[in-house]
C-alpha positions in Angstrom: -8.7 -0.9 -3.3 -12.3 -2.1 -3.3 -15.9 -0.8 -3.3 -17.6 -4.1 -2.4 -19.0 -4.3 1.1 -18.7 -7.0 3.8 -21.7 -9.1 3.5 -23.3 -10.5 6.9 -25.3 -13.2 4.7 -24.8 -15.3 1.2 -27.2 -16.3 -1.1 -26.9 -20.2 -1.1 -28.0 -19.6 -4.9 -25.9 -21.1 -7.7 -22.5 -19.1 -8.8 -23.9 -18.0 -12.4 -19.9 -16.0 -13.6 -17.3 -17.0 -15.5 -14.1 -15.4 -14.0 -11.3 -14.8 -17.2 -8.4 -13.5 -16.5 -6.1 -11.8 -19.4 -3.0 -9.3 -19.4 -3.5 -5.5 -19.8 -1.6 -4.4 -22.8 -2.0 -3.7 -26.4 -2.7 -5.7 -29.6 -1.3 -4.8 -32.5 -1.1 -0.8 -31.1 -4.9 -1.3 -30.4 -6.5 -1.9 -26.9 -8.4 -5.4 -26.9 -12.1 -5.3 -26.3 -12.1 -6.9 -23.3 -9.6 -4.9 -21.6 -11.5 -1.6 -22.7 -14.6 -3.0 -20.9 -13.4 -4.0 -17.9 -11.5 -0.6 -17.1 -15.3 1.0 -17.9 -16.3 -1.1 -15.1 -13.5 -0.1 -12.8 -14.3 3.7 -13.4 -17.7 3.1 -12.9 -17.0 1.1 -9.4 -14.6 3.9 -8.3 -16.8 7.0 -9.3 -14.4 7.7 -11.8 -14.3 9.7 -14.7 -16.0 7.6 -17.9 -12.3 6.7 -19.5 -12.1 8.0 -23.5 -10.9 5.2 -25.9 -7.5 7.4 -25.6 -7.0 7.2 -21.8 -8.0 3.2 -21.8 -4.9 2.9 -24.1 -2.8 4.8 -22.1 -3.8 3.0 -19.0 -3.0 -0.3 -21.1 0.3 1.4 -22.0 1.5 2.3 -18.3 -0.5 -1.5 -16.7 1.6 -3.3 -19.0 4.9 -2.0 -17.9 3.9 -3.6 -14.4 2.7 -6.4 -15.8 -0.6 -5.9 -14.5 -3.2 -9.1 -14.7 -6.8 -8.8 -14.5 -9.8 -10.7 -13.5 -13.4 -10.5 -14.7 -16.3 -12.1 -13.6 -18.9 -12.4 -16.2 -22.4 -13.5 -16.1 -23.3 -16.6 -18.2 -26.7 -17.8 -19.4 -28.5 -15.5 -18.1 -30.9 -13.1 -20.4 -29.9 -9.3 -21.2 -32.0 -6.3 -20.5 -32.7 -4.0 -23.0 -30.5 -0.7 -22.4 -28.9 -2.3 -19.8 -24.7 -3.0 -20.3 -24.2 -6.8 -21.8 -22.8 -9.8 -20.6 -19.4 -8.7 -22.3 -18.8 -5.8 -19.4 -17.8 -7.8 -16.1 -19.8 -7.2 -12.9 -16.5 -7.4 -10.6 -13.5 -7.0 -11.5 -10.3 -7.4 -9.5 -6.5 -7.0 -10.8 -2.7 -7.8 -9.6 0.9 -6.8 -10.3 3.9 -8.0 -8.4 6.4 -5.3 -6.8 8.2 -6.1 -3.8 8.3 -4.7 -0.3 11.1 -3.2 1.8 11.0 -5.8 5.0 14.3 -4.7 6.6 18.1 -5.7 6.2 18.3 -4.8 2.6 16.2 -7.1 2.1 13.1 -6.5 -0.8 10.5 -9.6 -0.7 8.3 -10.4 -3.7 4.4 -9.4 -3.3 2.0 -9.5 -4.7 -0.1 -6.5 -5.2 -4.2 -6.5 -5.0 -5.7 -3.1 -6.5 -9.1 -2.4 -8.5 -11.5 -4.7 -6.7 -15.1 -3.8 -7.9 -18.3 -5.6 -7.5 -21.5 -4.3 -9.4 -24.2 -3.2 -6.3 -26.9 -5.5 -8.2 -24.1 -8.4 -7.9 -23.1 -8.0 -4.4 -23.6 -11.0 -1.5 -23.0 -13.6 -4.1 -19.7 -15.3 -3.7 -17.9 -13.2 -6.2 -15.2 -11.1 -4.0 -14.4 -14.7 -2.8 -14.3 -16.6 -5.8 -12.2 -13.7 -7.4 -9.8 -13.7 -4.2 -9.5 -17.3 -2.8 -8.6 -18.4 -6.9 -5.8 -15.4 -7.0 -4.2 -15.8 -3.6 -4.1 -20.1 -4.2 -2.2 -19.2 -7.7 0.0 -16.7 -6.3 1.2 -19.0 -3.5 1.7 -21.8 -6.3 4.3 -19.2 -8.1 6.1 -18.6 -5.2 4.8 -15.7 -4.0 5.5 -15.9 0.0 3.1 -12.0 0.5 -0.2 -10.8 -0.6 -0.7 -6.9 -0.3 -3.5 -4.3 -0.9 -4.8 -0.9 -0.1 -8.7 -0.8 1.5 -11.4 1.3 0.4 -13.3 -0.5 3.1 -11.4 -1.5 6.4 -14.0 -4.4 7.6 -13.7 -6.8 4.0 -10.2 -8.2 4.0 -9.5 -9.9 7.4 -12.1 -12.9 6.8 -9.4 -13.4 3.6 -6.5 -13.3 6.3 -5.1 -9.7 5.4 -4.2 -7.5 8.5 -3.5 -4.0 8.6 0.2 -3.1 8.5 0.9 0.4 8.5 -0.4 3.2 9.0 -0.3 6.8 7.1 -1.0 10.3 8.9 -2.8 13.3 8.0 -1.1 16.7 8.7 -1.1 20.2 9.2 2.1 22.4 9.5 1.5 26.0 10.1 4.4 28.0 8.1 3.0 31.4 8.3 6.6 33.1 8.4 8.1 30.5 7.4 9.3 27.0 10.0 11.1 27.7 12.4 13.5 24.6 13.2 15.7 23.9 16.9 18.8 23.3 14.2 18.3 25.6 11.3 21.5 24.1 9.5 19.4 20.7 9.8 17.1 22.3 7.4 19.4 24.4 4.9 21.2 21.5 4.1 21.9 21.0 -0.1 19.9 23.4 -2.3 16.0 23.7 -3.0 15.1 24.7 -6.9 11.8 25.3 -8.6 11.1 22.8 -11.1 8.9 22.0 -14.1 6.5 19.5 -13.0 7.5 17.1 -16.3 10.8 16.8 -14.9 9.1 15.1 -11.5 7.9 12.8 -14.1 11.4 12.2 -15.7 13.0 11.5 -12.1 10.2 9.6 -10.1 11.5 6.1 -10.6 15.2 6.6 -9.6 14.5 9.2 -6.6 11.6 6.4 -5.4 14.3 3.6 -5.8 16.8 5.0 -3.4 13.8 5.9 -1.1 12.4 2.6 -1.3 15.8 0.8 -1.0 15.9 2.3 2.1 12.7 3.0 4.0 11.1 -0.1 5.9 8.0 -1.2 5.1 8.2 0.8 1.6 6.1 -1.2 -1.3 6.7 -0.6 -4.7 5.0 1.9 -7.1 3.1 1.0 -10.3 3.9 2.9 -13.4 1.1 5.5 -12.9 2.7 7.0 -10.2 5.3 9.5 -12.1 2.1 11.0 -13.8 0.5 10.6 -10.7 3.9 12.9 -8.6 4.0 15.2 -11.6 0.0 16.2 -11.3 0.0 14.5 -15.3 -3.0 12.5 -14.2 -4.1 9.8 -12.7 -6.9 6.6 -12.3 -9.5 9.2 -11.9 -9.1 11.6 -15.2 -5.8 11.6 -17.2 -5.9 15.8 -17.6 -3.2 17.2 -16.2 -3.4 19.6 -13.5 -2.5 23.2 -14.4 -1.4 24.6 -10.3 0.7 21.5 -9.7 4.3 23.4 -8.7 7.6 21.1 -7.8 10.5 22.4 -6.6 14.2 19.5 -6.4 16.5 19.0 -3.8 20.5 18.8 -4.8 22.7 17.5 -2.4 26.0 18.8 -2.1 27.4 17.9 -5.2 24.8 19.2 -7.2 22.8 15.6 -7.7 19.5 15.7 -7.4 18.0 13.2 -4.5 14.4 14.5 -3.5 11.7 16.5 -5.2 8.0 18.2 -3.8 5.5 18.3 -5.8 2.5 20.4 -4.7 -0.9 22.4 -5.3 -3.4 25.1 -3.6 -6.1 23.7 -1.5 -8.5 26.3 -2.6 -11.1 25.2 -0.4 -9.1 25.8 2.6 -8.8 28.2 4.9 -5.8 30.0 5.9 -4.4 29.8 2.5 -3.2 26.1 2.2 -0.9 24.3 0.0 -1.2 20.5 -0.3 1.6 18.0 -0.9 1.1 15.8 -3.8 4.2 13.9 -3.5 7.2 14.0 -1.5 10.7 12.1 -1.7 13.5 12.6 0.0 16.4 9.7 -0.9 19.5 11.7 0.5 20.3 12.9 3.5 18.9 16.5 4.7 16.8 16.3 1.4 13.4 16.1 3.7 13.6 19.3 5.8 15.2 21.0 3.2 12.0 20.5 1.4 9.6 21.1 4.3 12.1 24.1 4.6 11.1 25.2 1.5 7.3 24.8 1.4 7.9 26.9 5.1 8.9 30.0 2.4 6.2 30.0 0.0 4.4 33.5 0.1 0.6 34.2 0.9 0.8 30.5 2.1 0.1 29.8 6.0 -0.6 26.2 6.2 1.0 23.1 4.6 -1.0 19.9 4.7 0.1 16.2 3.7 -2.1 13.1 3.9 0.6 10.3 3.9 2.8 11.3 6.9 4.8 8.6 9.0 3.4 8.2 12.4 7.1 8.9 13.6 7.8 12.5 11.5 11.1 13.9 12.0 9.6 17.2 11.3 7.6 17.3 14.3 10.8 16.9 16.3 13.0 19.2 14.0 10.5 21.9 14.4 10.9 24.6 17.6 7.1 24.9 17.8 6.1 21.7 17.6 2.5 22.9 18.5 2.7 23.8 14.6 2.7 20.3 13.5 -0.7 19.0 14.3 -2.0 15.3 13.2 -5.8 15.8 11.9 -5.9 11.8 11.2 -4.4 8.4 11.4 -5.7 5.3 8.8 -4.5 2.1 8.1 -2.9 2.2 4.8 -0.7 -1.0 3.6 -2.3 -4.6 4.6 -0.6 -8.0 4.2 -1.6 -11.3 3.5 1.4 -13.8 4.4 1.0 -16.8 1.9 4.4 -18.8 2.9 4.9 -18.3 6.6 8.4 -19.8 6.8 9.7 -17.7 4.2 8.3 -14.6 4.7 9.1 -14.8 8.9 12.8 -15.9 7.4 13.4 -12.6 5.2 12.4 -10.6 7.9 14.9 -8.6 9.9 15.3 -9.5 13.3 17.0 -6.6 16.3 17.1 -9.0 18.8 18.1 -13.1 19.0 15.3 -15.6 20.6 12.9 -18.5 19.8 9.6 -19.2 19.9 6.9 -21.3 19.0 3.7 -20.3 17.1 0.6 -21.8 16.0 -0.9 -19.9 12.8 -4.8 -20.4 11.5 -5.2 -19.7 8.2 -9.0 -19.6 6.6 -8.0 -20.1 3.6 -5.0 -23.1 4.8 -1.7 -21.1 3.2 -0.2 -20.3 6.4 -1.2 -22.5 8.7 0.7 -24.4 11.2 2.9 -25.1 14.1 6.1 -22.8 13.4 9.4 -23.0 15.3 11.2 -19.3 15.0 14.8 -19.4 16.0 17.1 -16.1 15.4 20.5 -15.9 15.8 22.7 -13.0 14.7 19.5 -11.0 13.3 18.3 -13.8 10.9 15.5 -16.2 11.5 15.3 -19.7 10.5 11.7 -20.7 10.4 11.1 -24.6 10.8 7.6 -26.6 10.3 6.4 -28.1 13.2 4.9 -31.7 13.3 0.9 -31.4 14.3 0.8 -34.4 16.3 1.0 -33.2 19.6 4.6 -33.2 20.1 5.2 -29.9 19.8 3.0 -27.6 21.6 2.9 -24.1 20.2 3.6 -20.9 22.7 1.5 -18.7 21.1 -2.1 -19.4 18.8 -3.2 -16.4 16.3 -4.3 -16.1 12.8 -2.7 -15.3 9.7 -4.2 -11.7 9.9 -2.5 -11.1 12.8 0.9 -12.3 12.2 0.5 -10.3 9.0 -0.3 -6.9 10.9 2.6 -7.8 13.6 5.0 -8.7 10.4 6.2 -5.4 10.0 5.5 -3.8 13.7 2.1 -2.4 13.6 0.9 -3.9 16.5 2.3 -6.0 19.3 1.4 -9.4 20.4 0.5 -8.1 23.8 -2.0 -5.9 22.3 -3.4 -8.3 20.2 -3.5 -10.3 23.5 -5.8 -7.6 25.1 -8.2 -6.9 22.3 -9.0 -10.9 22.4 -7.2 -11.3 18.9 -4.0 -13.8 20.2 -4.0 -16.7 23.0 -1.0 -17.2 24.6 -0.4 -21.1 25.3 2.2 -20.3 27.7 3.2 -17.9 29.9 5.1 -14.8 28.8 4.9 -15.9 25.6 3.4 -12.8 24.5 6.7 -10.9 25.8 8.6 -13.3 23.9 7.3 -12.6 20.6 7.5 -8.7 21.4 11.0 -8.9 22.4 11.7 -11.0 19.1 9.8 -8.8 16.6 10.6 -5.3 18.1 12.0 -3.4 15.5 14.0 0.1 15.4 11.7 2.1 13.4 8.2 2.5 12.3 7.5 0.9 8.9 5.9 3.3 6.3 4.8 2.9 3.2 4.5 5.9 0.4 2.5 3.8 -1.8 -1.4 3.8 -3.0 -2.4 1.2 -5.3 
């Protein structure tokens, strides 16, 4: 996520930071000065809460378990003002842990995950964002790293860096005033639905989100926070718990538990409104059992979630599907493709072709003349001299190949909106009918 805004103009003045990068953990049991400062300046970037010397060691606790990295820029020779912070408290800050992302075909890919991007307002238009980003994506691409990924604060920063949006979350509101009624109520009442402490989402988050994530395309994974974050224990923002946070499991058949709800009253709505805080449903039946259940809650008329697929099995399970009404769509997951040949080759394929792309890259990680040749579901990706003896079918940058990666948008649309030139005729068809994929990728994850 980031706060810093797209600048229209740079100062051509010189770059005055240092940028020091270090490891979020604990020395000795004792949170390292530096690391205490900078997560100051990511509260103050975000609005957050100022962060106790208590919560910044339980952030430390919880970033090191991802093995979270992070980047200051500090100012150097330059004088302080009085009152004002120092030169020890950075002026951006920007941060990375690596997960991996669900790309089809049982297939998880490394990535590389961008989160806490800050710049200072009185340091903004300077270089810094690109200094910070351009230095991180180079040395991720030198480990190995074929995917860059990140979740916007601001949608109009991160394409000039080559990221393009690749799916998309929805916002929506289920009317259950007596209850949902479903076309195939046995659909619905599969496996039990029992109330549960909150704490014991927290015990069960990483093994329900495995199976999920194992199986759901386009699924990134979760950093540590995220089981305080289900349980309503807490989060970036403030680290109190939350005292209305309810959760209720799902068992399957034989009794195992393989989804959970966690949820809260939206006392500013109106009809009386319960909001989702987390959903996961890894077995089968497990997620309209659970919508099932939040349909029975008493003195409750409305249900709302804000990370919906765009293709919700509810809306289709339900017999009034006027009930199910989507109050937004945003782009949620982006990706940056660092390694073009092996991210396009641990992609899953539905149909067998080949085709012939040329990929710009602003930052040159990508780019090239690709040959893509699937056979049996699995590419094999080939460089392509730049010569002149190979002429390229389609031309498009590394943002859009990253948004068309995972199915979020089509080549012809690209076409059409001025984004993608096709070199030869049909080629646009080509790609389509080579990247189509089965379902809509969705991601669960905020970072």
């Amino acid at each position: 996520m980031s706060t810093e805004r797209d600048p229209s103009t740079r100062n051509p003045r010189p770059f005055p930071y240092e940028l020091r990068t270090f490891p979020m953990r604990l020395v000795d049991g004792k949170v390292p000065d530096e690391v205490a400062k900078w997560t100051q300046a990511v509260a103050l970037g975000f609005y957050g809460n100022a962060p106790t010397a208590e919560d910044i060691a339980k952030f430390a606790v919880m970033e090191e378990v991802d093995g979270r990295m992070s980047t200051g820029a500090y100012l150097t020779d330059a004088p302080g003002h009085a009152g004002a912070w120092g030169p020890e408290y950075p002026v951006a800050t920007y941060a990375y842990h690596r997960k991996n992302l669900n790309v089809g075909g049982g297939t998880l890919l490394p990535v590389h995950q961008i989160t806490a991007v800050t710049v200072r307002p009185s340091h903004r238009r300077r270089g810094i964002l690109r200094a910070m980003i351009s230095s991180d994506l180079a040395q991720a691409k030198a480990a190995g790293i074929p995917m860059a990924a990140l979740t916007a604060s601001e949608a109009v920063i991160y394409g000039r860096f080559g990221f393009g949006v690749a799916t998309h979350v929805c916002q929506v509101e289920v009317a259950s005033r007596g209850g949902i009624g479903f076309h195939n109520p046995a659909a619905a009442a599969r496996g039990t639905v029992e109330v549960a402490d909150p704490l014991t989402v927290r015990d069960l988050h990483n093994g329900i989100f495995a199976r999920v994530h194992a199986a759901t395309f386009g699924s990134i994974g979760r950093h540590d926070m995220y089981r305080l974050i289900a349980s309503g224990q807490g989060n970036y923002a403030s680290l109190e718990p939350s005292r209305n946070v309810r959760a209720a499991l799902h068992y399957d058949a034989a009794g195992a538990v393989d989804g959970y709800v966690s949820y809260q009253p939206d006392e500013s709505a109106t009809p009386p409104t319960v909001k989702i805080v987390d959903l996961l449903a890894a077995g089968e039946g497990a997620y309209l059992a659970l919508w099932n259940y939040l349909g029975s809650l008493d003195l409750i008329e409305r249900v709302t979630w804000d990370m919906a697929p765009e293709a919700d099995p509810l809306e289709w399970a339900m017999a009034a599907k006027r009930d199910y009404k989507r109050t937004g769509t945003e782009d949620h997951l982006w990706l940056r493709i660092l390694d073009a040949p092996a991210a396009l080759a641990a992609r899953s394929y539905a149909a067998d072709g080949r085709i012939t792309i040329h990929i710009g890259d602003p930052l040159g990680h990508a780019s090239g003349i690709f040959s893509i040749e699937v056979a049996h579901g699995t590419a094999t990706v080939t460089r392509c001299r730049e010569d002149g003896s190979v002429a390229p079918e389609l031309s498009m940058g590394v943002s859009e190949l990253s948004s068309a990666y995972l199915g979020a948008v089509t080549a012809r649309i690209l076409q059409a909106a001025g984004r993608l030139r096709e070199e030869m005729p049909g080629a646009a068809a080509r790609f389509d009918a080579l990247f189509a994929l089965p379902v809509a990728a969705h991601s669960l994850t905020n970072f």
